[in-house]
C-alpha positions in Angstrom: 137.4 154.6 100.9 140.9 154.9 102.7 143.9 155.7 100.1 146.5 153.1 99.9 150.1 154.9 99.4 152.7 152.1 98.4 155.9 152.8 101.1 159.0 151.5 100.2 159.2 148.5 103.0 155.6 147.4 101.6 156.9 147.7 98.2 160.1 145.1 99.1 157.4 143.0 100.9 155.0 143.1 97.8 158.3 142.2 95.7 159.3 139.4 98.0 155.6 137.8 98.3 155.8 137.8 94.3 159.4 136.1 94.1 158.3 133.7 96.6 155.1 133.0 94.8 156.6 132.7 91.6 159.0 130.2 93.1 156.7 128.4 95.1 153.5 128.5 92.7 154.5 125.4 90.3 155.0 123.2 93.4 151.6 124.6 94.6 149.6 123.8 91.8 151.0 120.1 91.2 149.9 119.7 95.0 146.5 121.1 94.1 146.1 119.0 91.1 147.5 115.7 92.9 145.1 116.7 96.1 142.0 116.9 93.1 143.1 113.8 92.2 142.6 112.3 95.4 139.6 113.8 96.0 138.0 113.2 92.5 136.3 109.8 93.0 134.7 110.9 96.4 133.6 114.4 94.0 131.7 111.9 91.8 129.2 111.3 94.8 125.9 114.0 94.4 126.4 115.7 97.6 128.0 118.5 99.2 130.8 117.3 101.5 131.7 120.3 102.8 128.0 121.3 104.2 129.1 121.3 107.7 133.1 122.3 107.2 134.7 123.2 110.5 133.1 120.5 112.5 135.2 118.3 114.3 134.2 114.6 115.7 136.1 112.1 117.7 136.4 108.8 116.8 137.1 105.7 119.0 139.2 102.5 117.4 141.0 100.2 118.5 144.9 100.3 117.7 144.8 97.7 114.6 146.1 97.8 111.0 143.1 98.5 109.1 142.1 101.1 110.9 145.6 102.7 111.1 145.5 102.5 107.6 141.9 104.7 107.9 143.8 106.9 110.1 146.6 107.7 107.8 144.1 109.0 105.0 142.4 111.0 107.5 144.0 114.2 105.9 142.0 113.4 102.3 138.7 113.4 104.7 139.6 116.9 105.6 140.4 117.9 102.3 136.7 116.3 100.8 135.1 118.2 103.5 135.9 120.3 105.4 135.8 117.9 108.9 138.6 117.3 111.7 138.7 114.1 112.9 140.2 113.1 116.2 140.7 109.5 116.6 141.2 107.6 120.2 142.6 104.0 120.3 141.3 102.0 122.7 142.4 98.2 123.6 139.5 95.9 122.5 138.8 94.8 126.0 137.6 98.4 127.2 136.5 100.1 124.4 133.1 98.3 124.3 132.8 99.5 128.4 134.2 103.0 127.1 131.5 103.2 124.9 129.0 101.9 126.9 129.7 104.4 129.8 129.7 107.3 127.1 126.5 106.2 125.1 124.7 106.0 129.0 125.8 109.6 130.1 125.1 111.5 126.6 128.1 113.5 126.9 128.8 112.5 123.1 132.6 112.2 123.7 132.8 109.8 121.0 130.6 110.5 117.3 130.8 107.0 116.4 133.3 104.2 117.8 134.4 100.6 116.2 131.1 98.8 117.6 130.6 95.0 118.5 127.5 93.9 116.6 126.4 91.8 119.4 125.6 95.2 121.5 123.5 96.7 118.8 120.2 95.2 120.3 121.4 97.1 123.4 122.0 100.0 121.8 118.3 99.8 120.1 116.5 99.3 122.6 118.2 102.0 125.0 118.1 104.7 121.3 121.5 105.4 122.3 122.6 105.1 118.8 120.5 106.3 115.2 119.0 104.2 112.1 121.1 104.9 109.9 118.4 104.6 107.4 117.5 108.0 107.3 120.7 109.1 106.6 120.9 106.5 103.8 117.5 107.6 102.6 118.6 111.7 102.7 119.6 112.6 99.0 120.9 116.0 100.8 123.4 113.3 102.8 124.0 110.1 100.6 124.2 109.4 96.5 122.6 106.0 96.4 124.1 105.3 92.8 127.8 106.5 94.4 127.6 104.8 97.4 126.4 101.4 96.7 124.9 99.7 100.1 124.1 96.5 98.4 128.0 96.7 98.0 128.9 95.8 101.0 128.8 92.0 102.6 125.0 91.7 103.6 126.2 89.3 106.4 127.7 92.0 108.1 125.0 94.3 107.6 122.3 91.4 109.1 124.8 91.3 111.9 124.6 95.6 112.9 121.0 95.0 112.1 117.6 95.2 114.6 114.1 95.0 113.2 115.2 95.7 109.8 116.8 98.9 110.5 120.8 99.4 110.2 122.1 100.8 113.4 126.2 100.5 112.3 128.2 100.3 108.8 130.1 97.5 108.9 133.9 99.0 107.9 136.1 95.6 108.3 135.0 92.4 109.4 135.5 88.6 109.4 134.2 84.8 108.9 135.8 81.7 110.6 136.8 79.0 108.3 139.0 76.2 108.3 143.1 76.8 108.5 144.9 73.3 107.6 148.5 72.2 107.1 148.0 71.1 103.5 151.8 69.4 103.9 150.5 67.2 106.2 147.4 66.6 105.0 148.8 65.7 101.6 151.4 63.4 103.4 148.2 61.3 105.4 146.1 61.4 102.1 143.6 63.6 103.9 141.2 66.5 103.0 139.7 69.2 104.7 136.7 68.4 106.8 133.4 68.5 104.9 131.9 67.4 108.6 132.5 68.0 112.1 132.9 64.1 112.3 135.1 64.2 109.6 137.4 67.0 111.8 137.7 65.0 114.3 139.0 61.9 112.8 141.5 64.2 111.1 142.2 65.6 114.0 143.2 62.0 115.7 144.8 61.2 112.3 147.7 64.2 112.7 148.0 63.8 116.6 151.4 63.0 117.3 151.9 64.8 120.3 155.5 62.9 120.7 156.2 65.0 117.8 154.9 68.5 119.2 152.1 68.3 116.6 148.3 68.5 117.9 145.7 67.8 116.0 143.2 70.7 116.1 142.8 73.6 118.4 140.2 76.0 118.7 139.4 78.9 121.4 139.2 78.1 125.1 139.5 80.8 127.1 136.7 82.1 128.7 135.1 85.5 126.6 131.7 86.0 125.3 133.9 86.6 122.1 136.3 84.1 123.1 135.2 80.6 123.5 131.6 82.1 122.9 132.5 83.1 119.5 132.9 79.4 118.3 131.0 77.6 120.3 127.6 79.0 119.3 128.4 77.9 115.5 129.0 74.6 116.6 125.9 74.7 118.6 123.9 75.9 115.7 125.0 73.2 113.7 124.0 70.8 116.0 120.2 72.0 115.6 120.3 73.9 118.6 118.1 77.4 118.7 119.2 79.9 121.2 114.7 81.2 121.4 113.7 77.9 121.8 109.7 78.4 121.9 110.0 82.1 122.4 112.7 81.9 125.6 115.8 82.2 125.5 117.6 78.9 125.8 121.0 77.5 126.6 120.7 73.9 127.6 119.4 71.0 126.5 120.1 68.0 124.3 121.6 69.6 121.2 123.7 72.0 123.6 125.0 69.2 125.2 126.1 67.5 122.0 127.5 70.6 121.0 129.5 70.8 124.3 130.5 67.2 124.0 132.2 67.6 120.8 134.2 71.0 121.5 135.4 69.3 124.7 136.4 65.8 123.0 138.4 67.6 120.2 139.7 70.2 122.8 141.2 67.1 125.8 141.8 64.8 122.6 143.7 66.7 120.5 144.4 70.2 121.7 147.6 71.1 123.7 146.4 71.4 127.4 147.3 74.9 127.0 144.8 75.1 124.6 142.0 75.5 127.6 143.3 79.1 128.0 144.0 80.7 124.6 142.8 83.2 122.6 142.9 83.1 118.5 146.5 84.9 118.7 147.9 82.2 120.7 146.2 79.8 118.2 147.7 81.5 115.4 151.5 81.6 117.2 150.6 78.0 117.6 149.6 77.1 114.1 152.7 79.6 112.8 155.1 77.7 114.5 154.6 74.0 112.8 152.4 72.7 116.4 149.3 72.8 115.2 147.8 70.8 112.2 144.7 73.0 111.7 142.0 75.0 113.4 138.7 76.7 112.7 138.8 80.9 113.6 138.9 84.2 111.6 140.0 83.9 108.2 141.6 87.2 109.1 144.7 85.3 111.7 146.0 84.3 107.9 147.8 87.4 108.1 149.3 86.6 111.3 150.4 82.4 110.1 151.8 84.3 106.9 153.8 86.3 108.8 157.5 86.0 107.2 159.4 87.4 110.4 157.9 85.0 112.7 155.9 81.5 110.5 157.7 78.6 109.5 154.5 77.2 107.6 154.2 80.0 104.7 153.5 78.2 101.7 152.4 74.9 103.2 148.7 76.1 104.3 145.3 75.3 103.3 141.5 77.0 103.8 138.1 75.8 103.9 134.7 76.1 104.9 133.2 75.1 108.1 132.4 71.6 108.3 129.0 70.7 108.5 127.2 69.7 111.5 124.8 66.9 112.2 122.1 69.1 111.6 123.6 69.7 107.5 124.2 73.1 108.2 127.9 75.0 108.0 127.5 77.9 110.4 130.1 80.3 111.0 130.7 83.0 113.2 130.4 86.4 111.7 131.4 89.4 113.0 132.6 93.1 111.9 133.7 96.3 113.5 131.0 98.7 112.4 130.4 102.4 112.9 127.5 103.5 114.7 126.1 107.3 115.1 125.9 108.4 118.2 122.5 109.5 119.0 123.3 112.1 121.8 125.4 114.6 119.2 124.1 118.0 117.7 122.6 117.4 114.2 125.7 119.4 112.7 127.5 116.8 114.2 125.2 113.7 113.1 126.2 114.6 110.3 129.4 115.2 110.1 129.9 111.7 111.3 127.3 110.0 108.4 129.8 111.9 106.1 132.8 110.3 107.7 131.1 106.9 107.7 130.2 107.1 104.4 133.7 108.0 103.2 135.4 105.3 105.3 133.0 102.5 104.2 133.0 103.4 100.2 134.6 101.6 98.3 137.2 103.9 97.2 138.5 104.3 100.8 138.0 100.8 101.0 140.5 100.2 98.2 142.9 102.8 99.2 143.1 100.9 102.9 143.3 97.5 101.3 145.2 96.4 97.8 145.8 100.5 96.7 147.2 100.9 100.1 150.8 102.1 99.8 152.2 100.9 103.8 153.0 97.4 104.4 150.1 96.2 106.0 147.1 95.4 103.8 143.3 94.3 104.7 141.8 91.0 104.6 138.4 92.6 105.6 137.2 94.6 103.4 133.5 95.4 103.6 132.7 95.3 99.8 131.8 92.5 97.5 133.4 94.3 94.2 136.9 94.5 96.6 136.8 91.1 97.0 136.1 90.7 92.9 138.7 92.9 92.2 141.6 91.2 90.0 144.3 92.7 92.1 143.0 92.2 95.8 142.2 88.3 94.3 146.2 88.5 93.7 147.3 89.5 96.9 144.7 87.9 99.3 145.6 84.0 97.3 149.2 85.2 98.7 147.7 83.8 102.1 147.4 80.3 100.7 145.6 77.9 98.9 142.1 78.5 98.5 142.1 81.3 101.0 139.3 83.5 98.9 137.3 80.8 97.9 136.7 79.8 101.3 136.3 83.3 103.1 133.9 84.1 100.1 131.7 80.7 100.3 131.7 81.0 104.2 130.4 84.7 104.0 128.0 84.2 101.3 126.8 80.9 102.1 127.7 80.1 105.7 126.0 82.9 107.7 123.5 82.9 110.6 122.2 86.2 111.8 121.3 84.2 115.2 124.6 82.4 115.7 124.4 84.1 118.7 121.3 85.4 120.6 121.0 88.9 119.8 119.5 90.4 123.0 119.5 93.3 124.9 121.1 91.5 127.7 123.9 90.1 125.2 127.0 91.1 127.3 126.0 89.4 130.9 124.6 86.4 128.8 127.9 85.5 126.5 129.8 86.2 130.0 127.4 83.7 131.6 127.8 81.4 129.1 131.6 81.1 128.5 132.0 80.5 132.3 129.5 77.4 131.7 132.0 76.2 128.8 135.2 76.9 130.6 133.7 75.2 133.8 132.9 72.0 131.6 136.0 72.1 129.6 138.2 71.7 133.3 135.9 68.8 134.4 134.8 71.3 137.2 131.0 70.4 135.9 130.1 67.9 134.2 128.4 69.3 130.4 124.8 69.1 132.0 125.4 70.4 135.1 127.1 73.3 133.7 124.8 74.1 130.9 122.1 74.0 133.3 123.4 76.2 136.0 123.9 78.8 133.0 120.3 78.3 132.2 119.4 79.1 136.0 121.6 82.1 135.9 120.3 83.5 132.6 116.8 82.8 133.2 116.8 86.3 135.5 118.5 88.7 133.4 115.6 87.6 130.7 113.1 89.0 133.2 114.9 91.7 133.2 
């Protein structure tokens, strides 16, 4: 064994190390206790989070609040295991074709992305992505007792769900519900819609457009999540059944009453501009006094609460959908889940489960929501015992009257799995479709003619 000989310059470096340790070594170990701290709910779980430290995954989101909020705990995820995480945002327009094009080639580039439920059956059928059953089921990987599945909304976990299996954990999702000016309802002795009939004649009730005050607005550009995410609920609640028999079907006499009625409240009531917006538009609509209600994600209450930009805080209302003829309330449901994708080394299958897993439980959960200490705070939280928590209650009612009652009875009550057909051929079907509702909404069809040309068109792609 080599002799070690203390020199004088080691000996000033030894002494230095020591003065600097003794300075530095209180602030060390309150950082070490406040960093166990963090850690020690996750340490409750009956796993090994660090079994594959020094992995590194790369995670696609889109640039939004709740997951920047993810994003900024990132560094506690390293610390519980071990992992790097990379994120990429991508715009919600190209990050389903992003993920698409990587899940096709099998280079991996992304571990898991923020996934559109409606391309799970895709995904499925092509095995691009894992059950994540197994994982769930692998005590090596998962603490049932910790983790809690049943937690989180079963509506959103029907929606990333094929054939029983679940192929993405929903992380932050949403419900459409009824938005109302409760000043003016009050002031025409009016209540929210318990019927689509009832909507309308609201609607025609608060139309002053004189006064720059429409009735109702809801979604009309063209999108298979655009005007396709709230006609299909209205279509549903009309009796309609998009596997009519076994085949896929898009026309007939229930989707033409459907039709009918989102075009008579949309030329009725709606600004004309109406034909071509999106929810945000809506929402800017609503948040600037024009709008006397409309029926989209409960999550835009964030946006009409606004207190830089709203001149309504304080003077809105929430409530279910109304019922349709059929005496059904059918809402759209619809999350950002988190896949696995199939094409990654098993090291790094698992490295994502245990990111999933920490970003879905319901301690991150909190700590992105009510416990989080920026300025933006979720209205989507994934689990039922958030939304039962006292102090998330207390800041989500700060959105208006009635605003967790409603999200609540519209998620636990409301749901459809098959709001929307859940095919393999989803993407060129909802794109076929909203052309079809766009055409009729300008008059350039009539509502027949239009659903039956997207009948003719879709008829193909079933074939395959």
């Amino acid at each position: 064994m080599p002799s070690f000989t203390p020199t004088r310059r080691t000996l000033l470096k030894t002494g230095t190390a020591a003065a600097a340790l003794a300075t530095l070594g209180p602030a060390f170990l309150r950082q070490a206790a406040a960093q166990d701290a963090d850690l020690a709910p996750y340490k409750a779980a009956q796993i090994d989070w660090q079994q594959v430290s020094g992995e590194t995954i790369t995670v696609a989101v889109i640039p939004a609040s709740y997951f920047e909020n993810l994003i900024t705990l990132a560094p506690q995820f390293k610390a519980l295991t071990g992992i790097d995480v990379r994120f990429e945002k991508i715009p919600p327009a190209q990050i389903r074709q992003k993920s698409v094009i990587d899940l096709t080639s099998k280079t991996g580039t992304y571990a898991t992305h923020a996934a559109d439920p409606m391309y799970y059956a895709l995904y499925a059928a092509n095995k691009w992505v894992e059950p994540l059953d197994t994982y769930l089921a692998d005590k090596s990987l998962t603490d049932p007792a910790w983790f809690k599945l049943d937690d989180i909304i079963p509506a959103w976990r029907s929606a990333n769900g094929i054939d029983g299996k679940l192929y993405g954990m929903p992380y932050d999702g949403e419900v459409t519900i009824q938005v109302y000016r409760k000043d003016l309802y009050d002031a025409k002795g009016l209540k929210p819609a318990d019927t689509l009939e009832a909507y309308m004649s609201n609607a025609a009730a608060l139309n002053t457009p004189n006064d720059r005050v429409w009735g109702a607005a809801l979604r009309g550009v063209a999108g298979a999540g655009q005007n396709m995410y709230i006609y299909p609920s209205i279509f549903r609640e009309f009796g309609g059944d998009w596997m009519k028999g076994g085949k896929l079907t898009v026309n007939g006499p229930e989707a033409e009453a459907a039709l009918a009625w989102y075009i008579d409240i949309m030329k009725k009531y709606a600004p004309t501009a109406a034909a071509n917006w999106n929810w945000p538009d809506i929402a800017d609509a609503f948040s600037q006094g024009t709008v006397a209600s409309y029926i989209d994600a409960h999550s835009s209450a964030s946006v009409i609460n606004n207190p830089e930009k709203s001149k309504v805080i304080g003077k809105v209302g929430y409530a279910r959908w109304p019922k349709g003829p059929s005496g059904k309330r059918t809402t759209s449901i619809w999350n950002w889940g988190f896949p696995i994708n199939a094409a990654l080394p098993e090291k790094k299958r698992k490295a994502t489960w245990l990111f999933i897993q920490w970003a879905a439980s319901a301690e991150t959960q909190a700590r992105t929501a009510h416990k989080f200490a920026g300025p933006t705070k979720r209205s989507g939280v994934n689990r039922t015992s958030v939304w039962k928590d006292p102090d998330y209650i207390k800041l989500m009612n700060g959105f208006g009257e009635n605003f967790v009652e409603a999200t609540m009875g519209a998620l636990q009550e409301d749901t459809d799995v098959d709001w929307r057909p859940r095919v393999p051929q989803w993407p060129a079907i909802g794109d076929t479709m909203a052309t079809a509702i766009q055409s009729a909404l300008s008059g350039q069809a009539t509502i027949k003619a239009a659903l039956d040309d997207a009948q003719r068109r879709i008829e193909p792609m079933m074939r395959g």
